[in-house]
LOKOL-776809 format. One line per 2 residues: number of its first residue (from 0); their letters; for each residue x, y, z of N, C-alpha, C. Coordinates in steps of 0.001 Angstrom, whole numbers, plus 524288, in hexadecimal, padded with zeros to 5 digits. Example, Ala and Ser with C-alpha at 12.3 -4.5 7.8 and 13.67 -1.06 7.14 Angstrom:
0> as> 83386,7E9C6,81E78,8300C,7EE6C,81E78,83390,7F31C,81E78 ~ 83232,7F736,81BA8,83566,7FBDC,81BE4,83264,8001E,81EBE
END
This chain:
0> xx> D0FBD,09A48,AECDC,D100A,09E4C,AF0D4,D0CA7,0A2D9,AEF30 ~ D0A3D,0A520,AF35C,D0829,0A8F3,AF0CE,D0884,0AE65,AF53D
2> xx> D0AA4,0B29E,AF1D0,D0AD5,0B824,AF47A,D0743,0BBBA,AF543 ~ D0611,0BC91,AF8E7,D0106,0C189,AF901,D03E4,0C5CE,AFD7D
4> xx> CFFF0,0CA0E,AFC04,D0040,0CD1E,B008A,CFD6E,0CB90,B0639 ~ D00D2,0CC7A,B0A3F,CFFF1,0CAB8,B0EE9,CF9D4,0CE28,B110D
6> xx> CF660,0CD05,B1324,CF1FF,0CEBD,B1715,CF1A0,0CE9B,B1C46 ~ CEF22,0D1D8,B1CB7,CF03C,0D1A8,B2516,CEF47,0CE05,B285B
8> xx> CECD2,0CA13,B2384,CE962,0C3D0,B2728,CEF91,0C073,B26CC ~ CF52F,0C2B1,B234C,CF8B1,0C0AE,B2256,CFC29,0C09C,B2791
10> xx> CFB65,0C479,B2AF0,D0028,0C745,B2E8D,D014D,0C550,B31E1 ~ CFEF2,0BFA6,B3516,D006D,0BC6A,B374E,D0503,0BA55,B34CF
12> xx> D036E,0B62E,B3090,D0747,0B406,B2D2D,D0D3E,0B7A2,B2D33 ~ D0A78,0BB75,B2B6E,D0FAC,0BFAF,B2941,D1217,0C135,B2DD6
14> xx> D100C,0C276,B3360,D1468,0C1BF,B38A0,D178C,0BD51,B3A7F ~ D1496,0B91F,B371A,D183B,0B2CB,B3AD0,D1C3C,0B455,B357B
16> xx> D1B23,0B600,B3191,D2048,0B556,B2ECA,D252D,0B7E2,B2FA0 ~ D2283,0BCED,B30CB,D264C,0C1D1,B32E6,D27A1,0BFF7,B3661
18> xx> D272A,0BCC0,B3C92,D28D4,0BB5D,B4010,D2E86,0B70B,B3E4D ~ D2D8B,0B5BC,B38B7,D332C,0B1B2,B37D0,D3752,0B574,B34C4
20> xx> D35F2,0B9C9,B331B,D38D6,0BEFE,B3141,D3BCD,0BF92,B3571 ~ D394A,0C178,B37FA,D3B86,0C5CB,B3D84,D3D49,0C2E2,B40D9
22> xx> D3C3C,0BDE2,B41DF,D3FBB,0BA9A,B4523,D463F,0BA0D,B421F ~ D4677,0BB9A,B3D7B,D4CD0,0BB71,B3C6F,D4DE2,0BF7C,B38C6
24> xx> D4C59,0C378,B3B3F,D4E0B,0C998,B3AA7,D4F3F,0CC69,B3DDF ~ D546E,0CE90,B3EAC,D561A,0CF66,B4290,D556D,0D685,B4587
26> xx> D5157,0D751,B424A,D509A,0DBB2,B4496,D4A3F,0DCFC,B45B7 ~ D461C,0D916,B4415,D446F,0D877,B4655,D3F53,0D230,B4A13
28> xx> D3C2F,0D485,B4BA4,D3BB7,0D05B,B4FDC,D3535,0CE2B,B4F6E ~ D344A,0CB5A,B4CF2,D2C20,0C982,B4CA1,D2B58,0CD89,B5046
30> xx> D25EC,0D0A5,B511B,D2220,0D478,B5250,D1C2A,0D175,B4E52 ~ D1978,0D013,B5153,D14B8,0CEEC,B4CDD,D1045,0D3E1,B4D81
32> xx> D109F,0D4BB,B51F8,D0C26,0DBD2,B50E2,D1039,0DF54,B4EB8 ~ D15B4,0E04A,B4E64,D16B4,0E344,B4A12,D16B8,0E05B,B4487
34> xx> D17C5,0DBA5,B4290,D1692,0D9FF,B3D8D,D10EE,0D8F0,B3DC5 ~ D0D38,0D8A3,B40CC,D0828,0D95F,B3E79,D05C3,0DFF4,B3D69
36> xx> D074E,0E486,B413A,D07E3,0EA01,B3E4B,D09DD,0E9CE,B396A ~ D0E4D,0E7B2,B3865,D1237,0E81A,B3460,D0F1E,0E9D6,B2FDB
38> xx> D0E77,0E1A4,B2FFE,D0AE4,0DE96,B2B5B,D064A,0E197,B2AC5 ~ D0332,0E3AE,B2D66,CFF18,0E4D6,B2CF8,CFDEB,0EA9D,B2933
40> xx> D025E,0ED39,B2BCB,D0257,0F356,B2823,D0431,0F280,B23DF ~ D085C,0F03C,B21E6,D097A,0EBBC,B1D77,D03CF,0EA7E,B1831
42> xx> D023B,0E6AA,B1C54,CFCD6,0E5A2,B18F5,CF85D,0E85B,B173C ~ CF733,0EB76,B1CA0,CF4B7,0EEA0,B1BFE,CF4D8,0F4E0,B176B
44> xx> CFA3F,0F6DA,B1584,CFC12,0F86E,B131B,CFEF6,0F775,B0F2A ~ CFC6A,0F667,B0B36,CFF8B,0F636,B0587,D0341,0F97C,B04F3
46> xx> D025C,0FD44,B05DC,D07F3,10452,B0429,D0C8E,103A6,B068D ~ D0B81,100A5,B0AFC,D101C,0FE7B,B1031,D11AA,0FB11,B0C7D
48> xx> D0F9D,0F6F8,B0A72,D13E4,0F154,B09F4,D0EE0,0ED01,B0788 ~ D12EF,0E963,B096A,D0F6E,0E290,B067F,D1182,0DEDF,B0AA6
50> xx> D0E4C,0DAFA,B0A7B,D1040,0D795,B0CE0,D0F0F,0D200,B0881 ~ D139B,0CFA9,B0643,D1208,0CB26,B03B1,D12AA,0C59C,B05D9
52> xx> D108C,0C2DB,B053B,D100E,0BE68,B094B,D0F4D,0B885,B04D7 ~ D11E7,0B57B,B0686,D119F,0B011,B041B,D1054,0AB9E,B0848
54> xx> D0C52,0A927,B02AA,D08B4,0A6AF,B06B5,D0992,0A0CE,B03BA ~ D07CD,09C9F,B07E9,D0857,097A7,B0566,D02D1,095C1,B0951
56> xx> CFEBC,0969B,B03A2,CFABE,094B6,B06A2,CF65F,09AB1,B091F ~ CF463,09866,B0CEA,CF656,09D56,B129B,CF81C,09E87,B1650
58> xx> CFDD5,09BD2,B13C0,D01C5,09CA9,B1850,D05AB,0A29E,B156A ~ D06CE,0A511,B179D,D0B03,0A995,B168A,D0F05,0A612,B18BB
60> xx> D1471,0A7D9,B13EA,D1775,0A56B,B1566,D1CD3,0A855,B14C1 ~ D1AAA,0ACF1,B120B,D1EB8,0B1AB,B11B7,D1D1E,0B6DE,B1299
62> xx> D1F8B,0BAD8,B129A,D1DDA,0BFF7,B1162,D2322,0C352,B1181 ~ D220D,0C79D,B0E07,D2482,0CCD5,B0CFF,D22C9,0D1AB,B0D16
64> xx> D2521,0D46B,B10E7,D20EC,0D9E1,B10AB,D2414,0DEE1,B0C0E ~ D21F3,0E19D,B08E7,D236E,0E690,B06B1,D2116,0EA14,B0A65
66> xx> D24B1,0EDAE,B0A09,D2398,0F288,B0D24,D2527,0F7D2,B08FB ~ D22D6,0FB14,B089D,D2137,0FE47,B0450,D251C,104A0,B03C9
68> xx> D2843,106C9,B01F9,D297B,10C29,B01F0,D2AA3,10DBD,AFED5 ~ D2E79,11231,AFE3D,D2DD9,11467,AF80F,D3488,1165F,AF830
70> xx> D36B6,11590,AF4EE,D3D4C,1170F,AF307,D3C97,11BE7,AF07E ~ D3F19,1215E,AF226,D3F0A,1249A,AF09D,D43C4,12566,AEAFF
72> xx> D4712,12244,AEDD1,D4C8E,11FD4,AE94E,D48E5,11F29,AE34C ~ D4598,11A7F,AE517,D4327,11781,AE167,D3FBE,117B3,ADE92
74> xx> D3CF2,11B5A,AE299,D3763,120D5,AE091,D321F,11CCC,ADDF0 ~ D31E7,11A23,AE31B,D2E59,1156B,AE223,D2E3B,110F0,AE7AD
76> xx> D2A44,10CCE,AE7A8,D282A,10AA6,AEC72,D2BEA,105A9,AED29 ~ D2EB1,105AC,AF08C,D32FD,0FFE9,AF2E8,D2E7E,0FF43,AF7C0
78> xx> D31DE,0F9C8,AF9AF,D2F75,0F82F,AFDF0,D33EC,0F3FE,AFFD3 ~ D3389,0F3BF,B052F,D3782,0F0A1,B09A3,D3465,0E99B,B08FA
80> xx> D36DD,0E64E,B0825,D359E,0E138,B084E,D3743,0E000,B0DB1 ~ D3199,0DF73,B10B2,D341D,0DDCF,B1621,D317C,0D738,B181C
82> xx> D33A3,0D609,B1B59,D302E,0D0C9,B1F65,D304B,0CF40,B1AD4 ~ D33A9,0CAF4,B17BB,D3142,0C733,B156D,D3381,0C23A,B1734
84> xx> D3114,0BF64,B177C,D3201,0B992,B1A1E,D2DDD,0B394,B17F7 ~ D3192,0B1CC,B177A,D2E1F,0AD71,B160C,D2DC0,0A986,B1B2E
86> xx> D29F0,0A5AE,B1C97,D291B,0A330,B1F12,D3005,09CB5,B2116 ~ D2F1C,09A97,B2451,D3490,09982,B24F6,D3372,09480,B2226
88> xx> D2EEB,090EB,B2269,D2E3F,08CF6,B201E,D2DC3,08DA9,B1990 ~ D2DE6,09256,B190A,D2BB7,0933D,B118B,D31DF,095D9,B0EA6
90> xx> D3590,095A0,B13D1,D3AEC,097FF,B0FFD,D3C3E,09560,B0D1A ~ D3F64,096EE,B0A02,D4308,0927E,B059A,D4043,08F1E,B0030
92> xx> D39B7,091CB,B0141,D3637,08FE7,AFD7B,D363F,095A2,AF908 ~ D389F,0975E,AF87D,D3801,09B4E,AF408,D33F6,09EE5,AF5FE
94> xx> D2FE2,09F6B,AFA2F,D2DD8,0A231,AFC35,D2E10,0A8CC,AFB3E ~ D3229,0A8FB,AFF00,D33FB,0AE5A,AFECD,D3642,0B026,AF935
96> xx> D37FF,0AE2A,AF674,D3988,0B10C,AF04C,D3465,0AF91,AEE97 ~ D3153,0AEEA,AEDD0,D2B39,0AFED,AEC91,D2865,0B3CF,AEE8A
98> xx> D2965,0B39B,AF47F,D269D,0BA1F,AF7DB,D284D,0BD83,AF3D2 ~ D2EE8,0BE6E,AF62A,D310F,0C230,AF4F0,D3128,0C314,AF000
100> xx> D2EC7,0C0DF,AEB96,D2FA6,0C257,AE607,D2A80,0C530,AE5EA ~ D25EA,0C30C,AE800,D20EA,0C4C5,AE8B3,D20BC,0C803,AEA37
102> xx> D2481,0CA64,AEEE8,D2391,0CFD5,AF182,D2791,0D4E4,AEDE4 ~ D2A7C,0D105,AEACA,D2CF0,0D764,AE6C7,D2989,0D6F4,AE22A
104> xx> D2602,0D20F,ADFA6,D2376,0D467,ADCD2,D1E59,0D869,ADE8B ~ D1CA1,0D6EC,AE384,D1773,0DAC1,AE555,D1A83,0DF5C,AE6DF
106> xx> D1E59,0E035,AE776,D23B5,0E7C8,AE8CB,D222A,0E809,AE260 ~ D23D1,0E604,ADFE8,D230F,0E6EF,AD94D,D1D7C,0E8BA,AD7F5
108> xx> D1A3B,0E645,ADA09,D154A,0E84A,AD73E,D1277,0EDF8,ADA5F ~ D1694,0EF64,ADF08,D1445,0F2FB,AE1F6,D175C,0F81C,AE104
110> xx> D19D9,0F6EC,ADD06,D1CC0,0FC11,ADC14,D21EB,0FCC2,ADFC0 ~ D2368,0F9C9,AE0D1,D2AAE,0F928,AE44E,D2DCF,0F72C,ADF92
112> xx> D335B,0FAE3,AE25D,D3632,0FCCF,ADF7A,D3A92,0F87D,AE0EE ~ D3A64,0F812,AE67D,D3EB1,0F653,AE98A,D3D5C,0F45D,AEE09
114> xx> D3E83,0EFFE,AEFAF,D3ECD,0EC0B,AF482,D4375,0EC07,AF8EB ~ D430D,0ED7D,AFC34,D484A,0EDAB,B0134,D45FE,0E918,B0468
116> xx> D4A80,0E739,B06A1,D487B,0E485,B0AB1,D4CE7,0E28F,B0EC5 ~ D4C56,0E13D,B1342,D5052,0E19B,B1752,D5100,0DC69,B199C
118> xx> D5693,0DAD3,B1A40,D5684,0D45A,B1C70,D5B52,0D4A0,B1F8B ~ D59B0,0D2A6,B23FD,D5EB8,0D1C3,B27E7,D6333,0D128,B2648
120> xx> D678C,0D354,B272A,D6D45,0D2B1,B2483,D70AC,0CDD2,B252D ~ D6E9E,0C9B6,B2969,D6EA9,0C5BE,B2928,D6C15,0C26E,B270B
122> xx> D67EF,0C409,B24AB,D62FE,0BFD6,B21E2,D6502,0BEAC,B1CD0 ~ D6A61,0BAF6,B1BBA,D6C43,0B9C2,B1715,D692B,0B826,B12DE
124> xx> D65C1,0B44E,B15B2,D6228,0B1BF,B12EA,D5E1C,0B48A,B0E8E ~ D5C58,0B805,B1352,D5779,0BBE2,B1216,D5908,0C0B8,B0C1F
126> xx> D60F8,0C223,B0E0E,D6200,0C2CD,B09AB,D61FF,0C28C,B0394 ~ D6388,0BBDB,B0578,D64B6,0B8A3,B0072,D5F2B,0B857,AFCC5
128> xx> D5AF0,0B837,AFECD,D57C2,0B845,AFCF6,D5506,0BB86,AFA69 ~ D561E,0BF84,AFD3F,D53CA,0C356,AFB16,D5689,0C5A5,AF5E9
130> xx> D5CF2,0C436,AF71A,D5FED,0C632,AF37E,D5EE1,0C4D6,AED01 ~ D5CD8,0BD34,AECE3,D5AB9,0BA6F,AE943,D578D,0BD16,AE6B9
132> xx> D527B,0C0A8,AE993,D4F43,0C3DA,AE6BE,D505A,0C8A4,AE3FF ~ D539B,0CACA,AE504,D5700,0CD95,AE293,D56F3,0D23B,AE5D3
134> xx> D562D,0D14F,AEB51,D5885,0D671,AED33,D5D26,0D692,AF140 ~ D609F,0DB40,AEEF9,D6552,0DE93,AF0D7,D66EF,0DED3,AF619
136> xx> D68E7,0E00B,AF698,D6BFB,0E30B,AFC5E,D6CCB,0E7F7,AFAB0 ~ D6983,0ECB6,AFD14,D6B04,0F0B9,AFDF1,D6FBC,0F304,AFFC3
138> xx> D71DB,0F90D,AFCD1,D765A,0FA61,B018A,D7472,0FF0C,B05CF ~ D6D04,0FE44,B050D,D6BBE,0FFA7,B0A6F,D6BE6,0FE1F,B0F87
140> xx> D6BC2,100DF,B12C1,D6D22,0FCEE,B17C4,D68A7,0FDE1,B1A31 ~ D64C7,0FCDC,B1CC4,D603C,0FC13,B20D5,D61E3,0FDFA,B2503
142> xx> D5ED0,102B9,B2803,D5EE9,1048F,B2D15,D5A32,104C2,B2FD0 ~ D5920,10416,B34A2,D52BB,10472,B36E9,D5436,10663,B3B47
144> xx> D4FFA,10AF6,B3C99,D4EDA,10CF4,B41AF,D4899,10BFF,B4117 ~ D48E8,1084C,B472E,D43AC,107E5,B48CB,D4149,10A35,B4D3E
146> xx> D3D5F,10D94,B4B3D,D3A78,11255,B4E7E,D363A,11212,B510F ~ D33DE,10C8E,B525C,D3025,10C60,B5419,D3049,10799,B5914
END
């Protein structure tokens, strides 16, 4: 397998994937001109984020986006682990604990402190997995007002 950072010739790929995200997330709904804006300011901006992408071949068959900010708590650079999804035919192949190890060692080499990341409260699965990697359950709770 091999991980790279995603490119804008990637963002096709990287919307059919997001389209199997967001089809079982319940808050929100595929948009491909907003995930191609998304992706694009994403890529286009390092200071914003990363996009890491696993490829078999040149096929993409995963991706994880970091998104970039700074913990005043922490007095140093965290970032939100968002959209990560692996392809539906490539689950259960160790895939994703390969992304995802790949995407906290590249938070590691970028100077992050700390990784958050958000999963449907029904997404047991999505839990369990993540839990394996060794992350927590907060006793923060998530609120969103959307303003646009």
């Amino acid at each position: 397998m091999n991980i790279t950072l995603a490119t804008e010739k990637d963002i096709p790929e990287l919307c059919r994937l997001l389209g199997y995200l967001f089809a079982q997330e319940a808050e929100f709904q595929p948009d491909i001109a907003a995930q191609q804006r998304g992706l694009k300011t994403i890529i286009e901006s390092p200071q914003t984020g990363a996009i890491l992408v696993s490829r078999n071949g040149d096929h993409i068959v995963g991706m994880v986006s970091l998104l970039y900010s700074v913990s005043t708590a922490l007095g140093g650079r965290v970032c939100m682990l968002e959209d990560m999804v692996i392809a539906p035919d490539q689950r259960g192949s160790n895939r994703g604990t390969e992304l995802l190890e790949g995407a906290i060692t590249y938070a590691r080499e970028q100077g992050v402190m700390r990784i958050t990341l958000l999963t449907d409260q029904d997404n047991e699965a999505a839990q369990r997995f993540y839990q394996r990697q060794g992350f927590t359950h907060s006793p923060m709770l998530a609120m969103r007002r959307f303003i646009a």
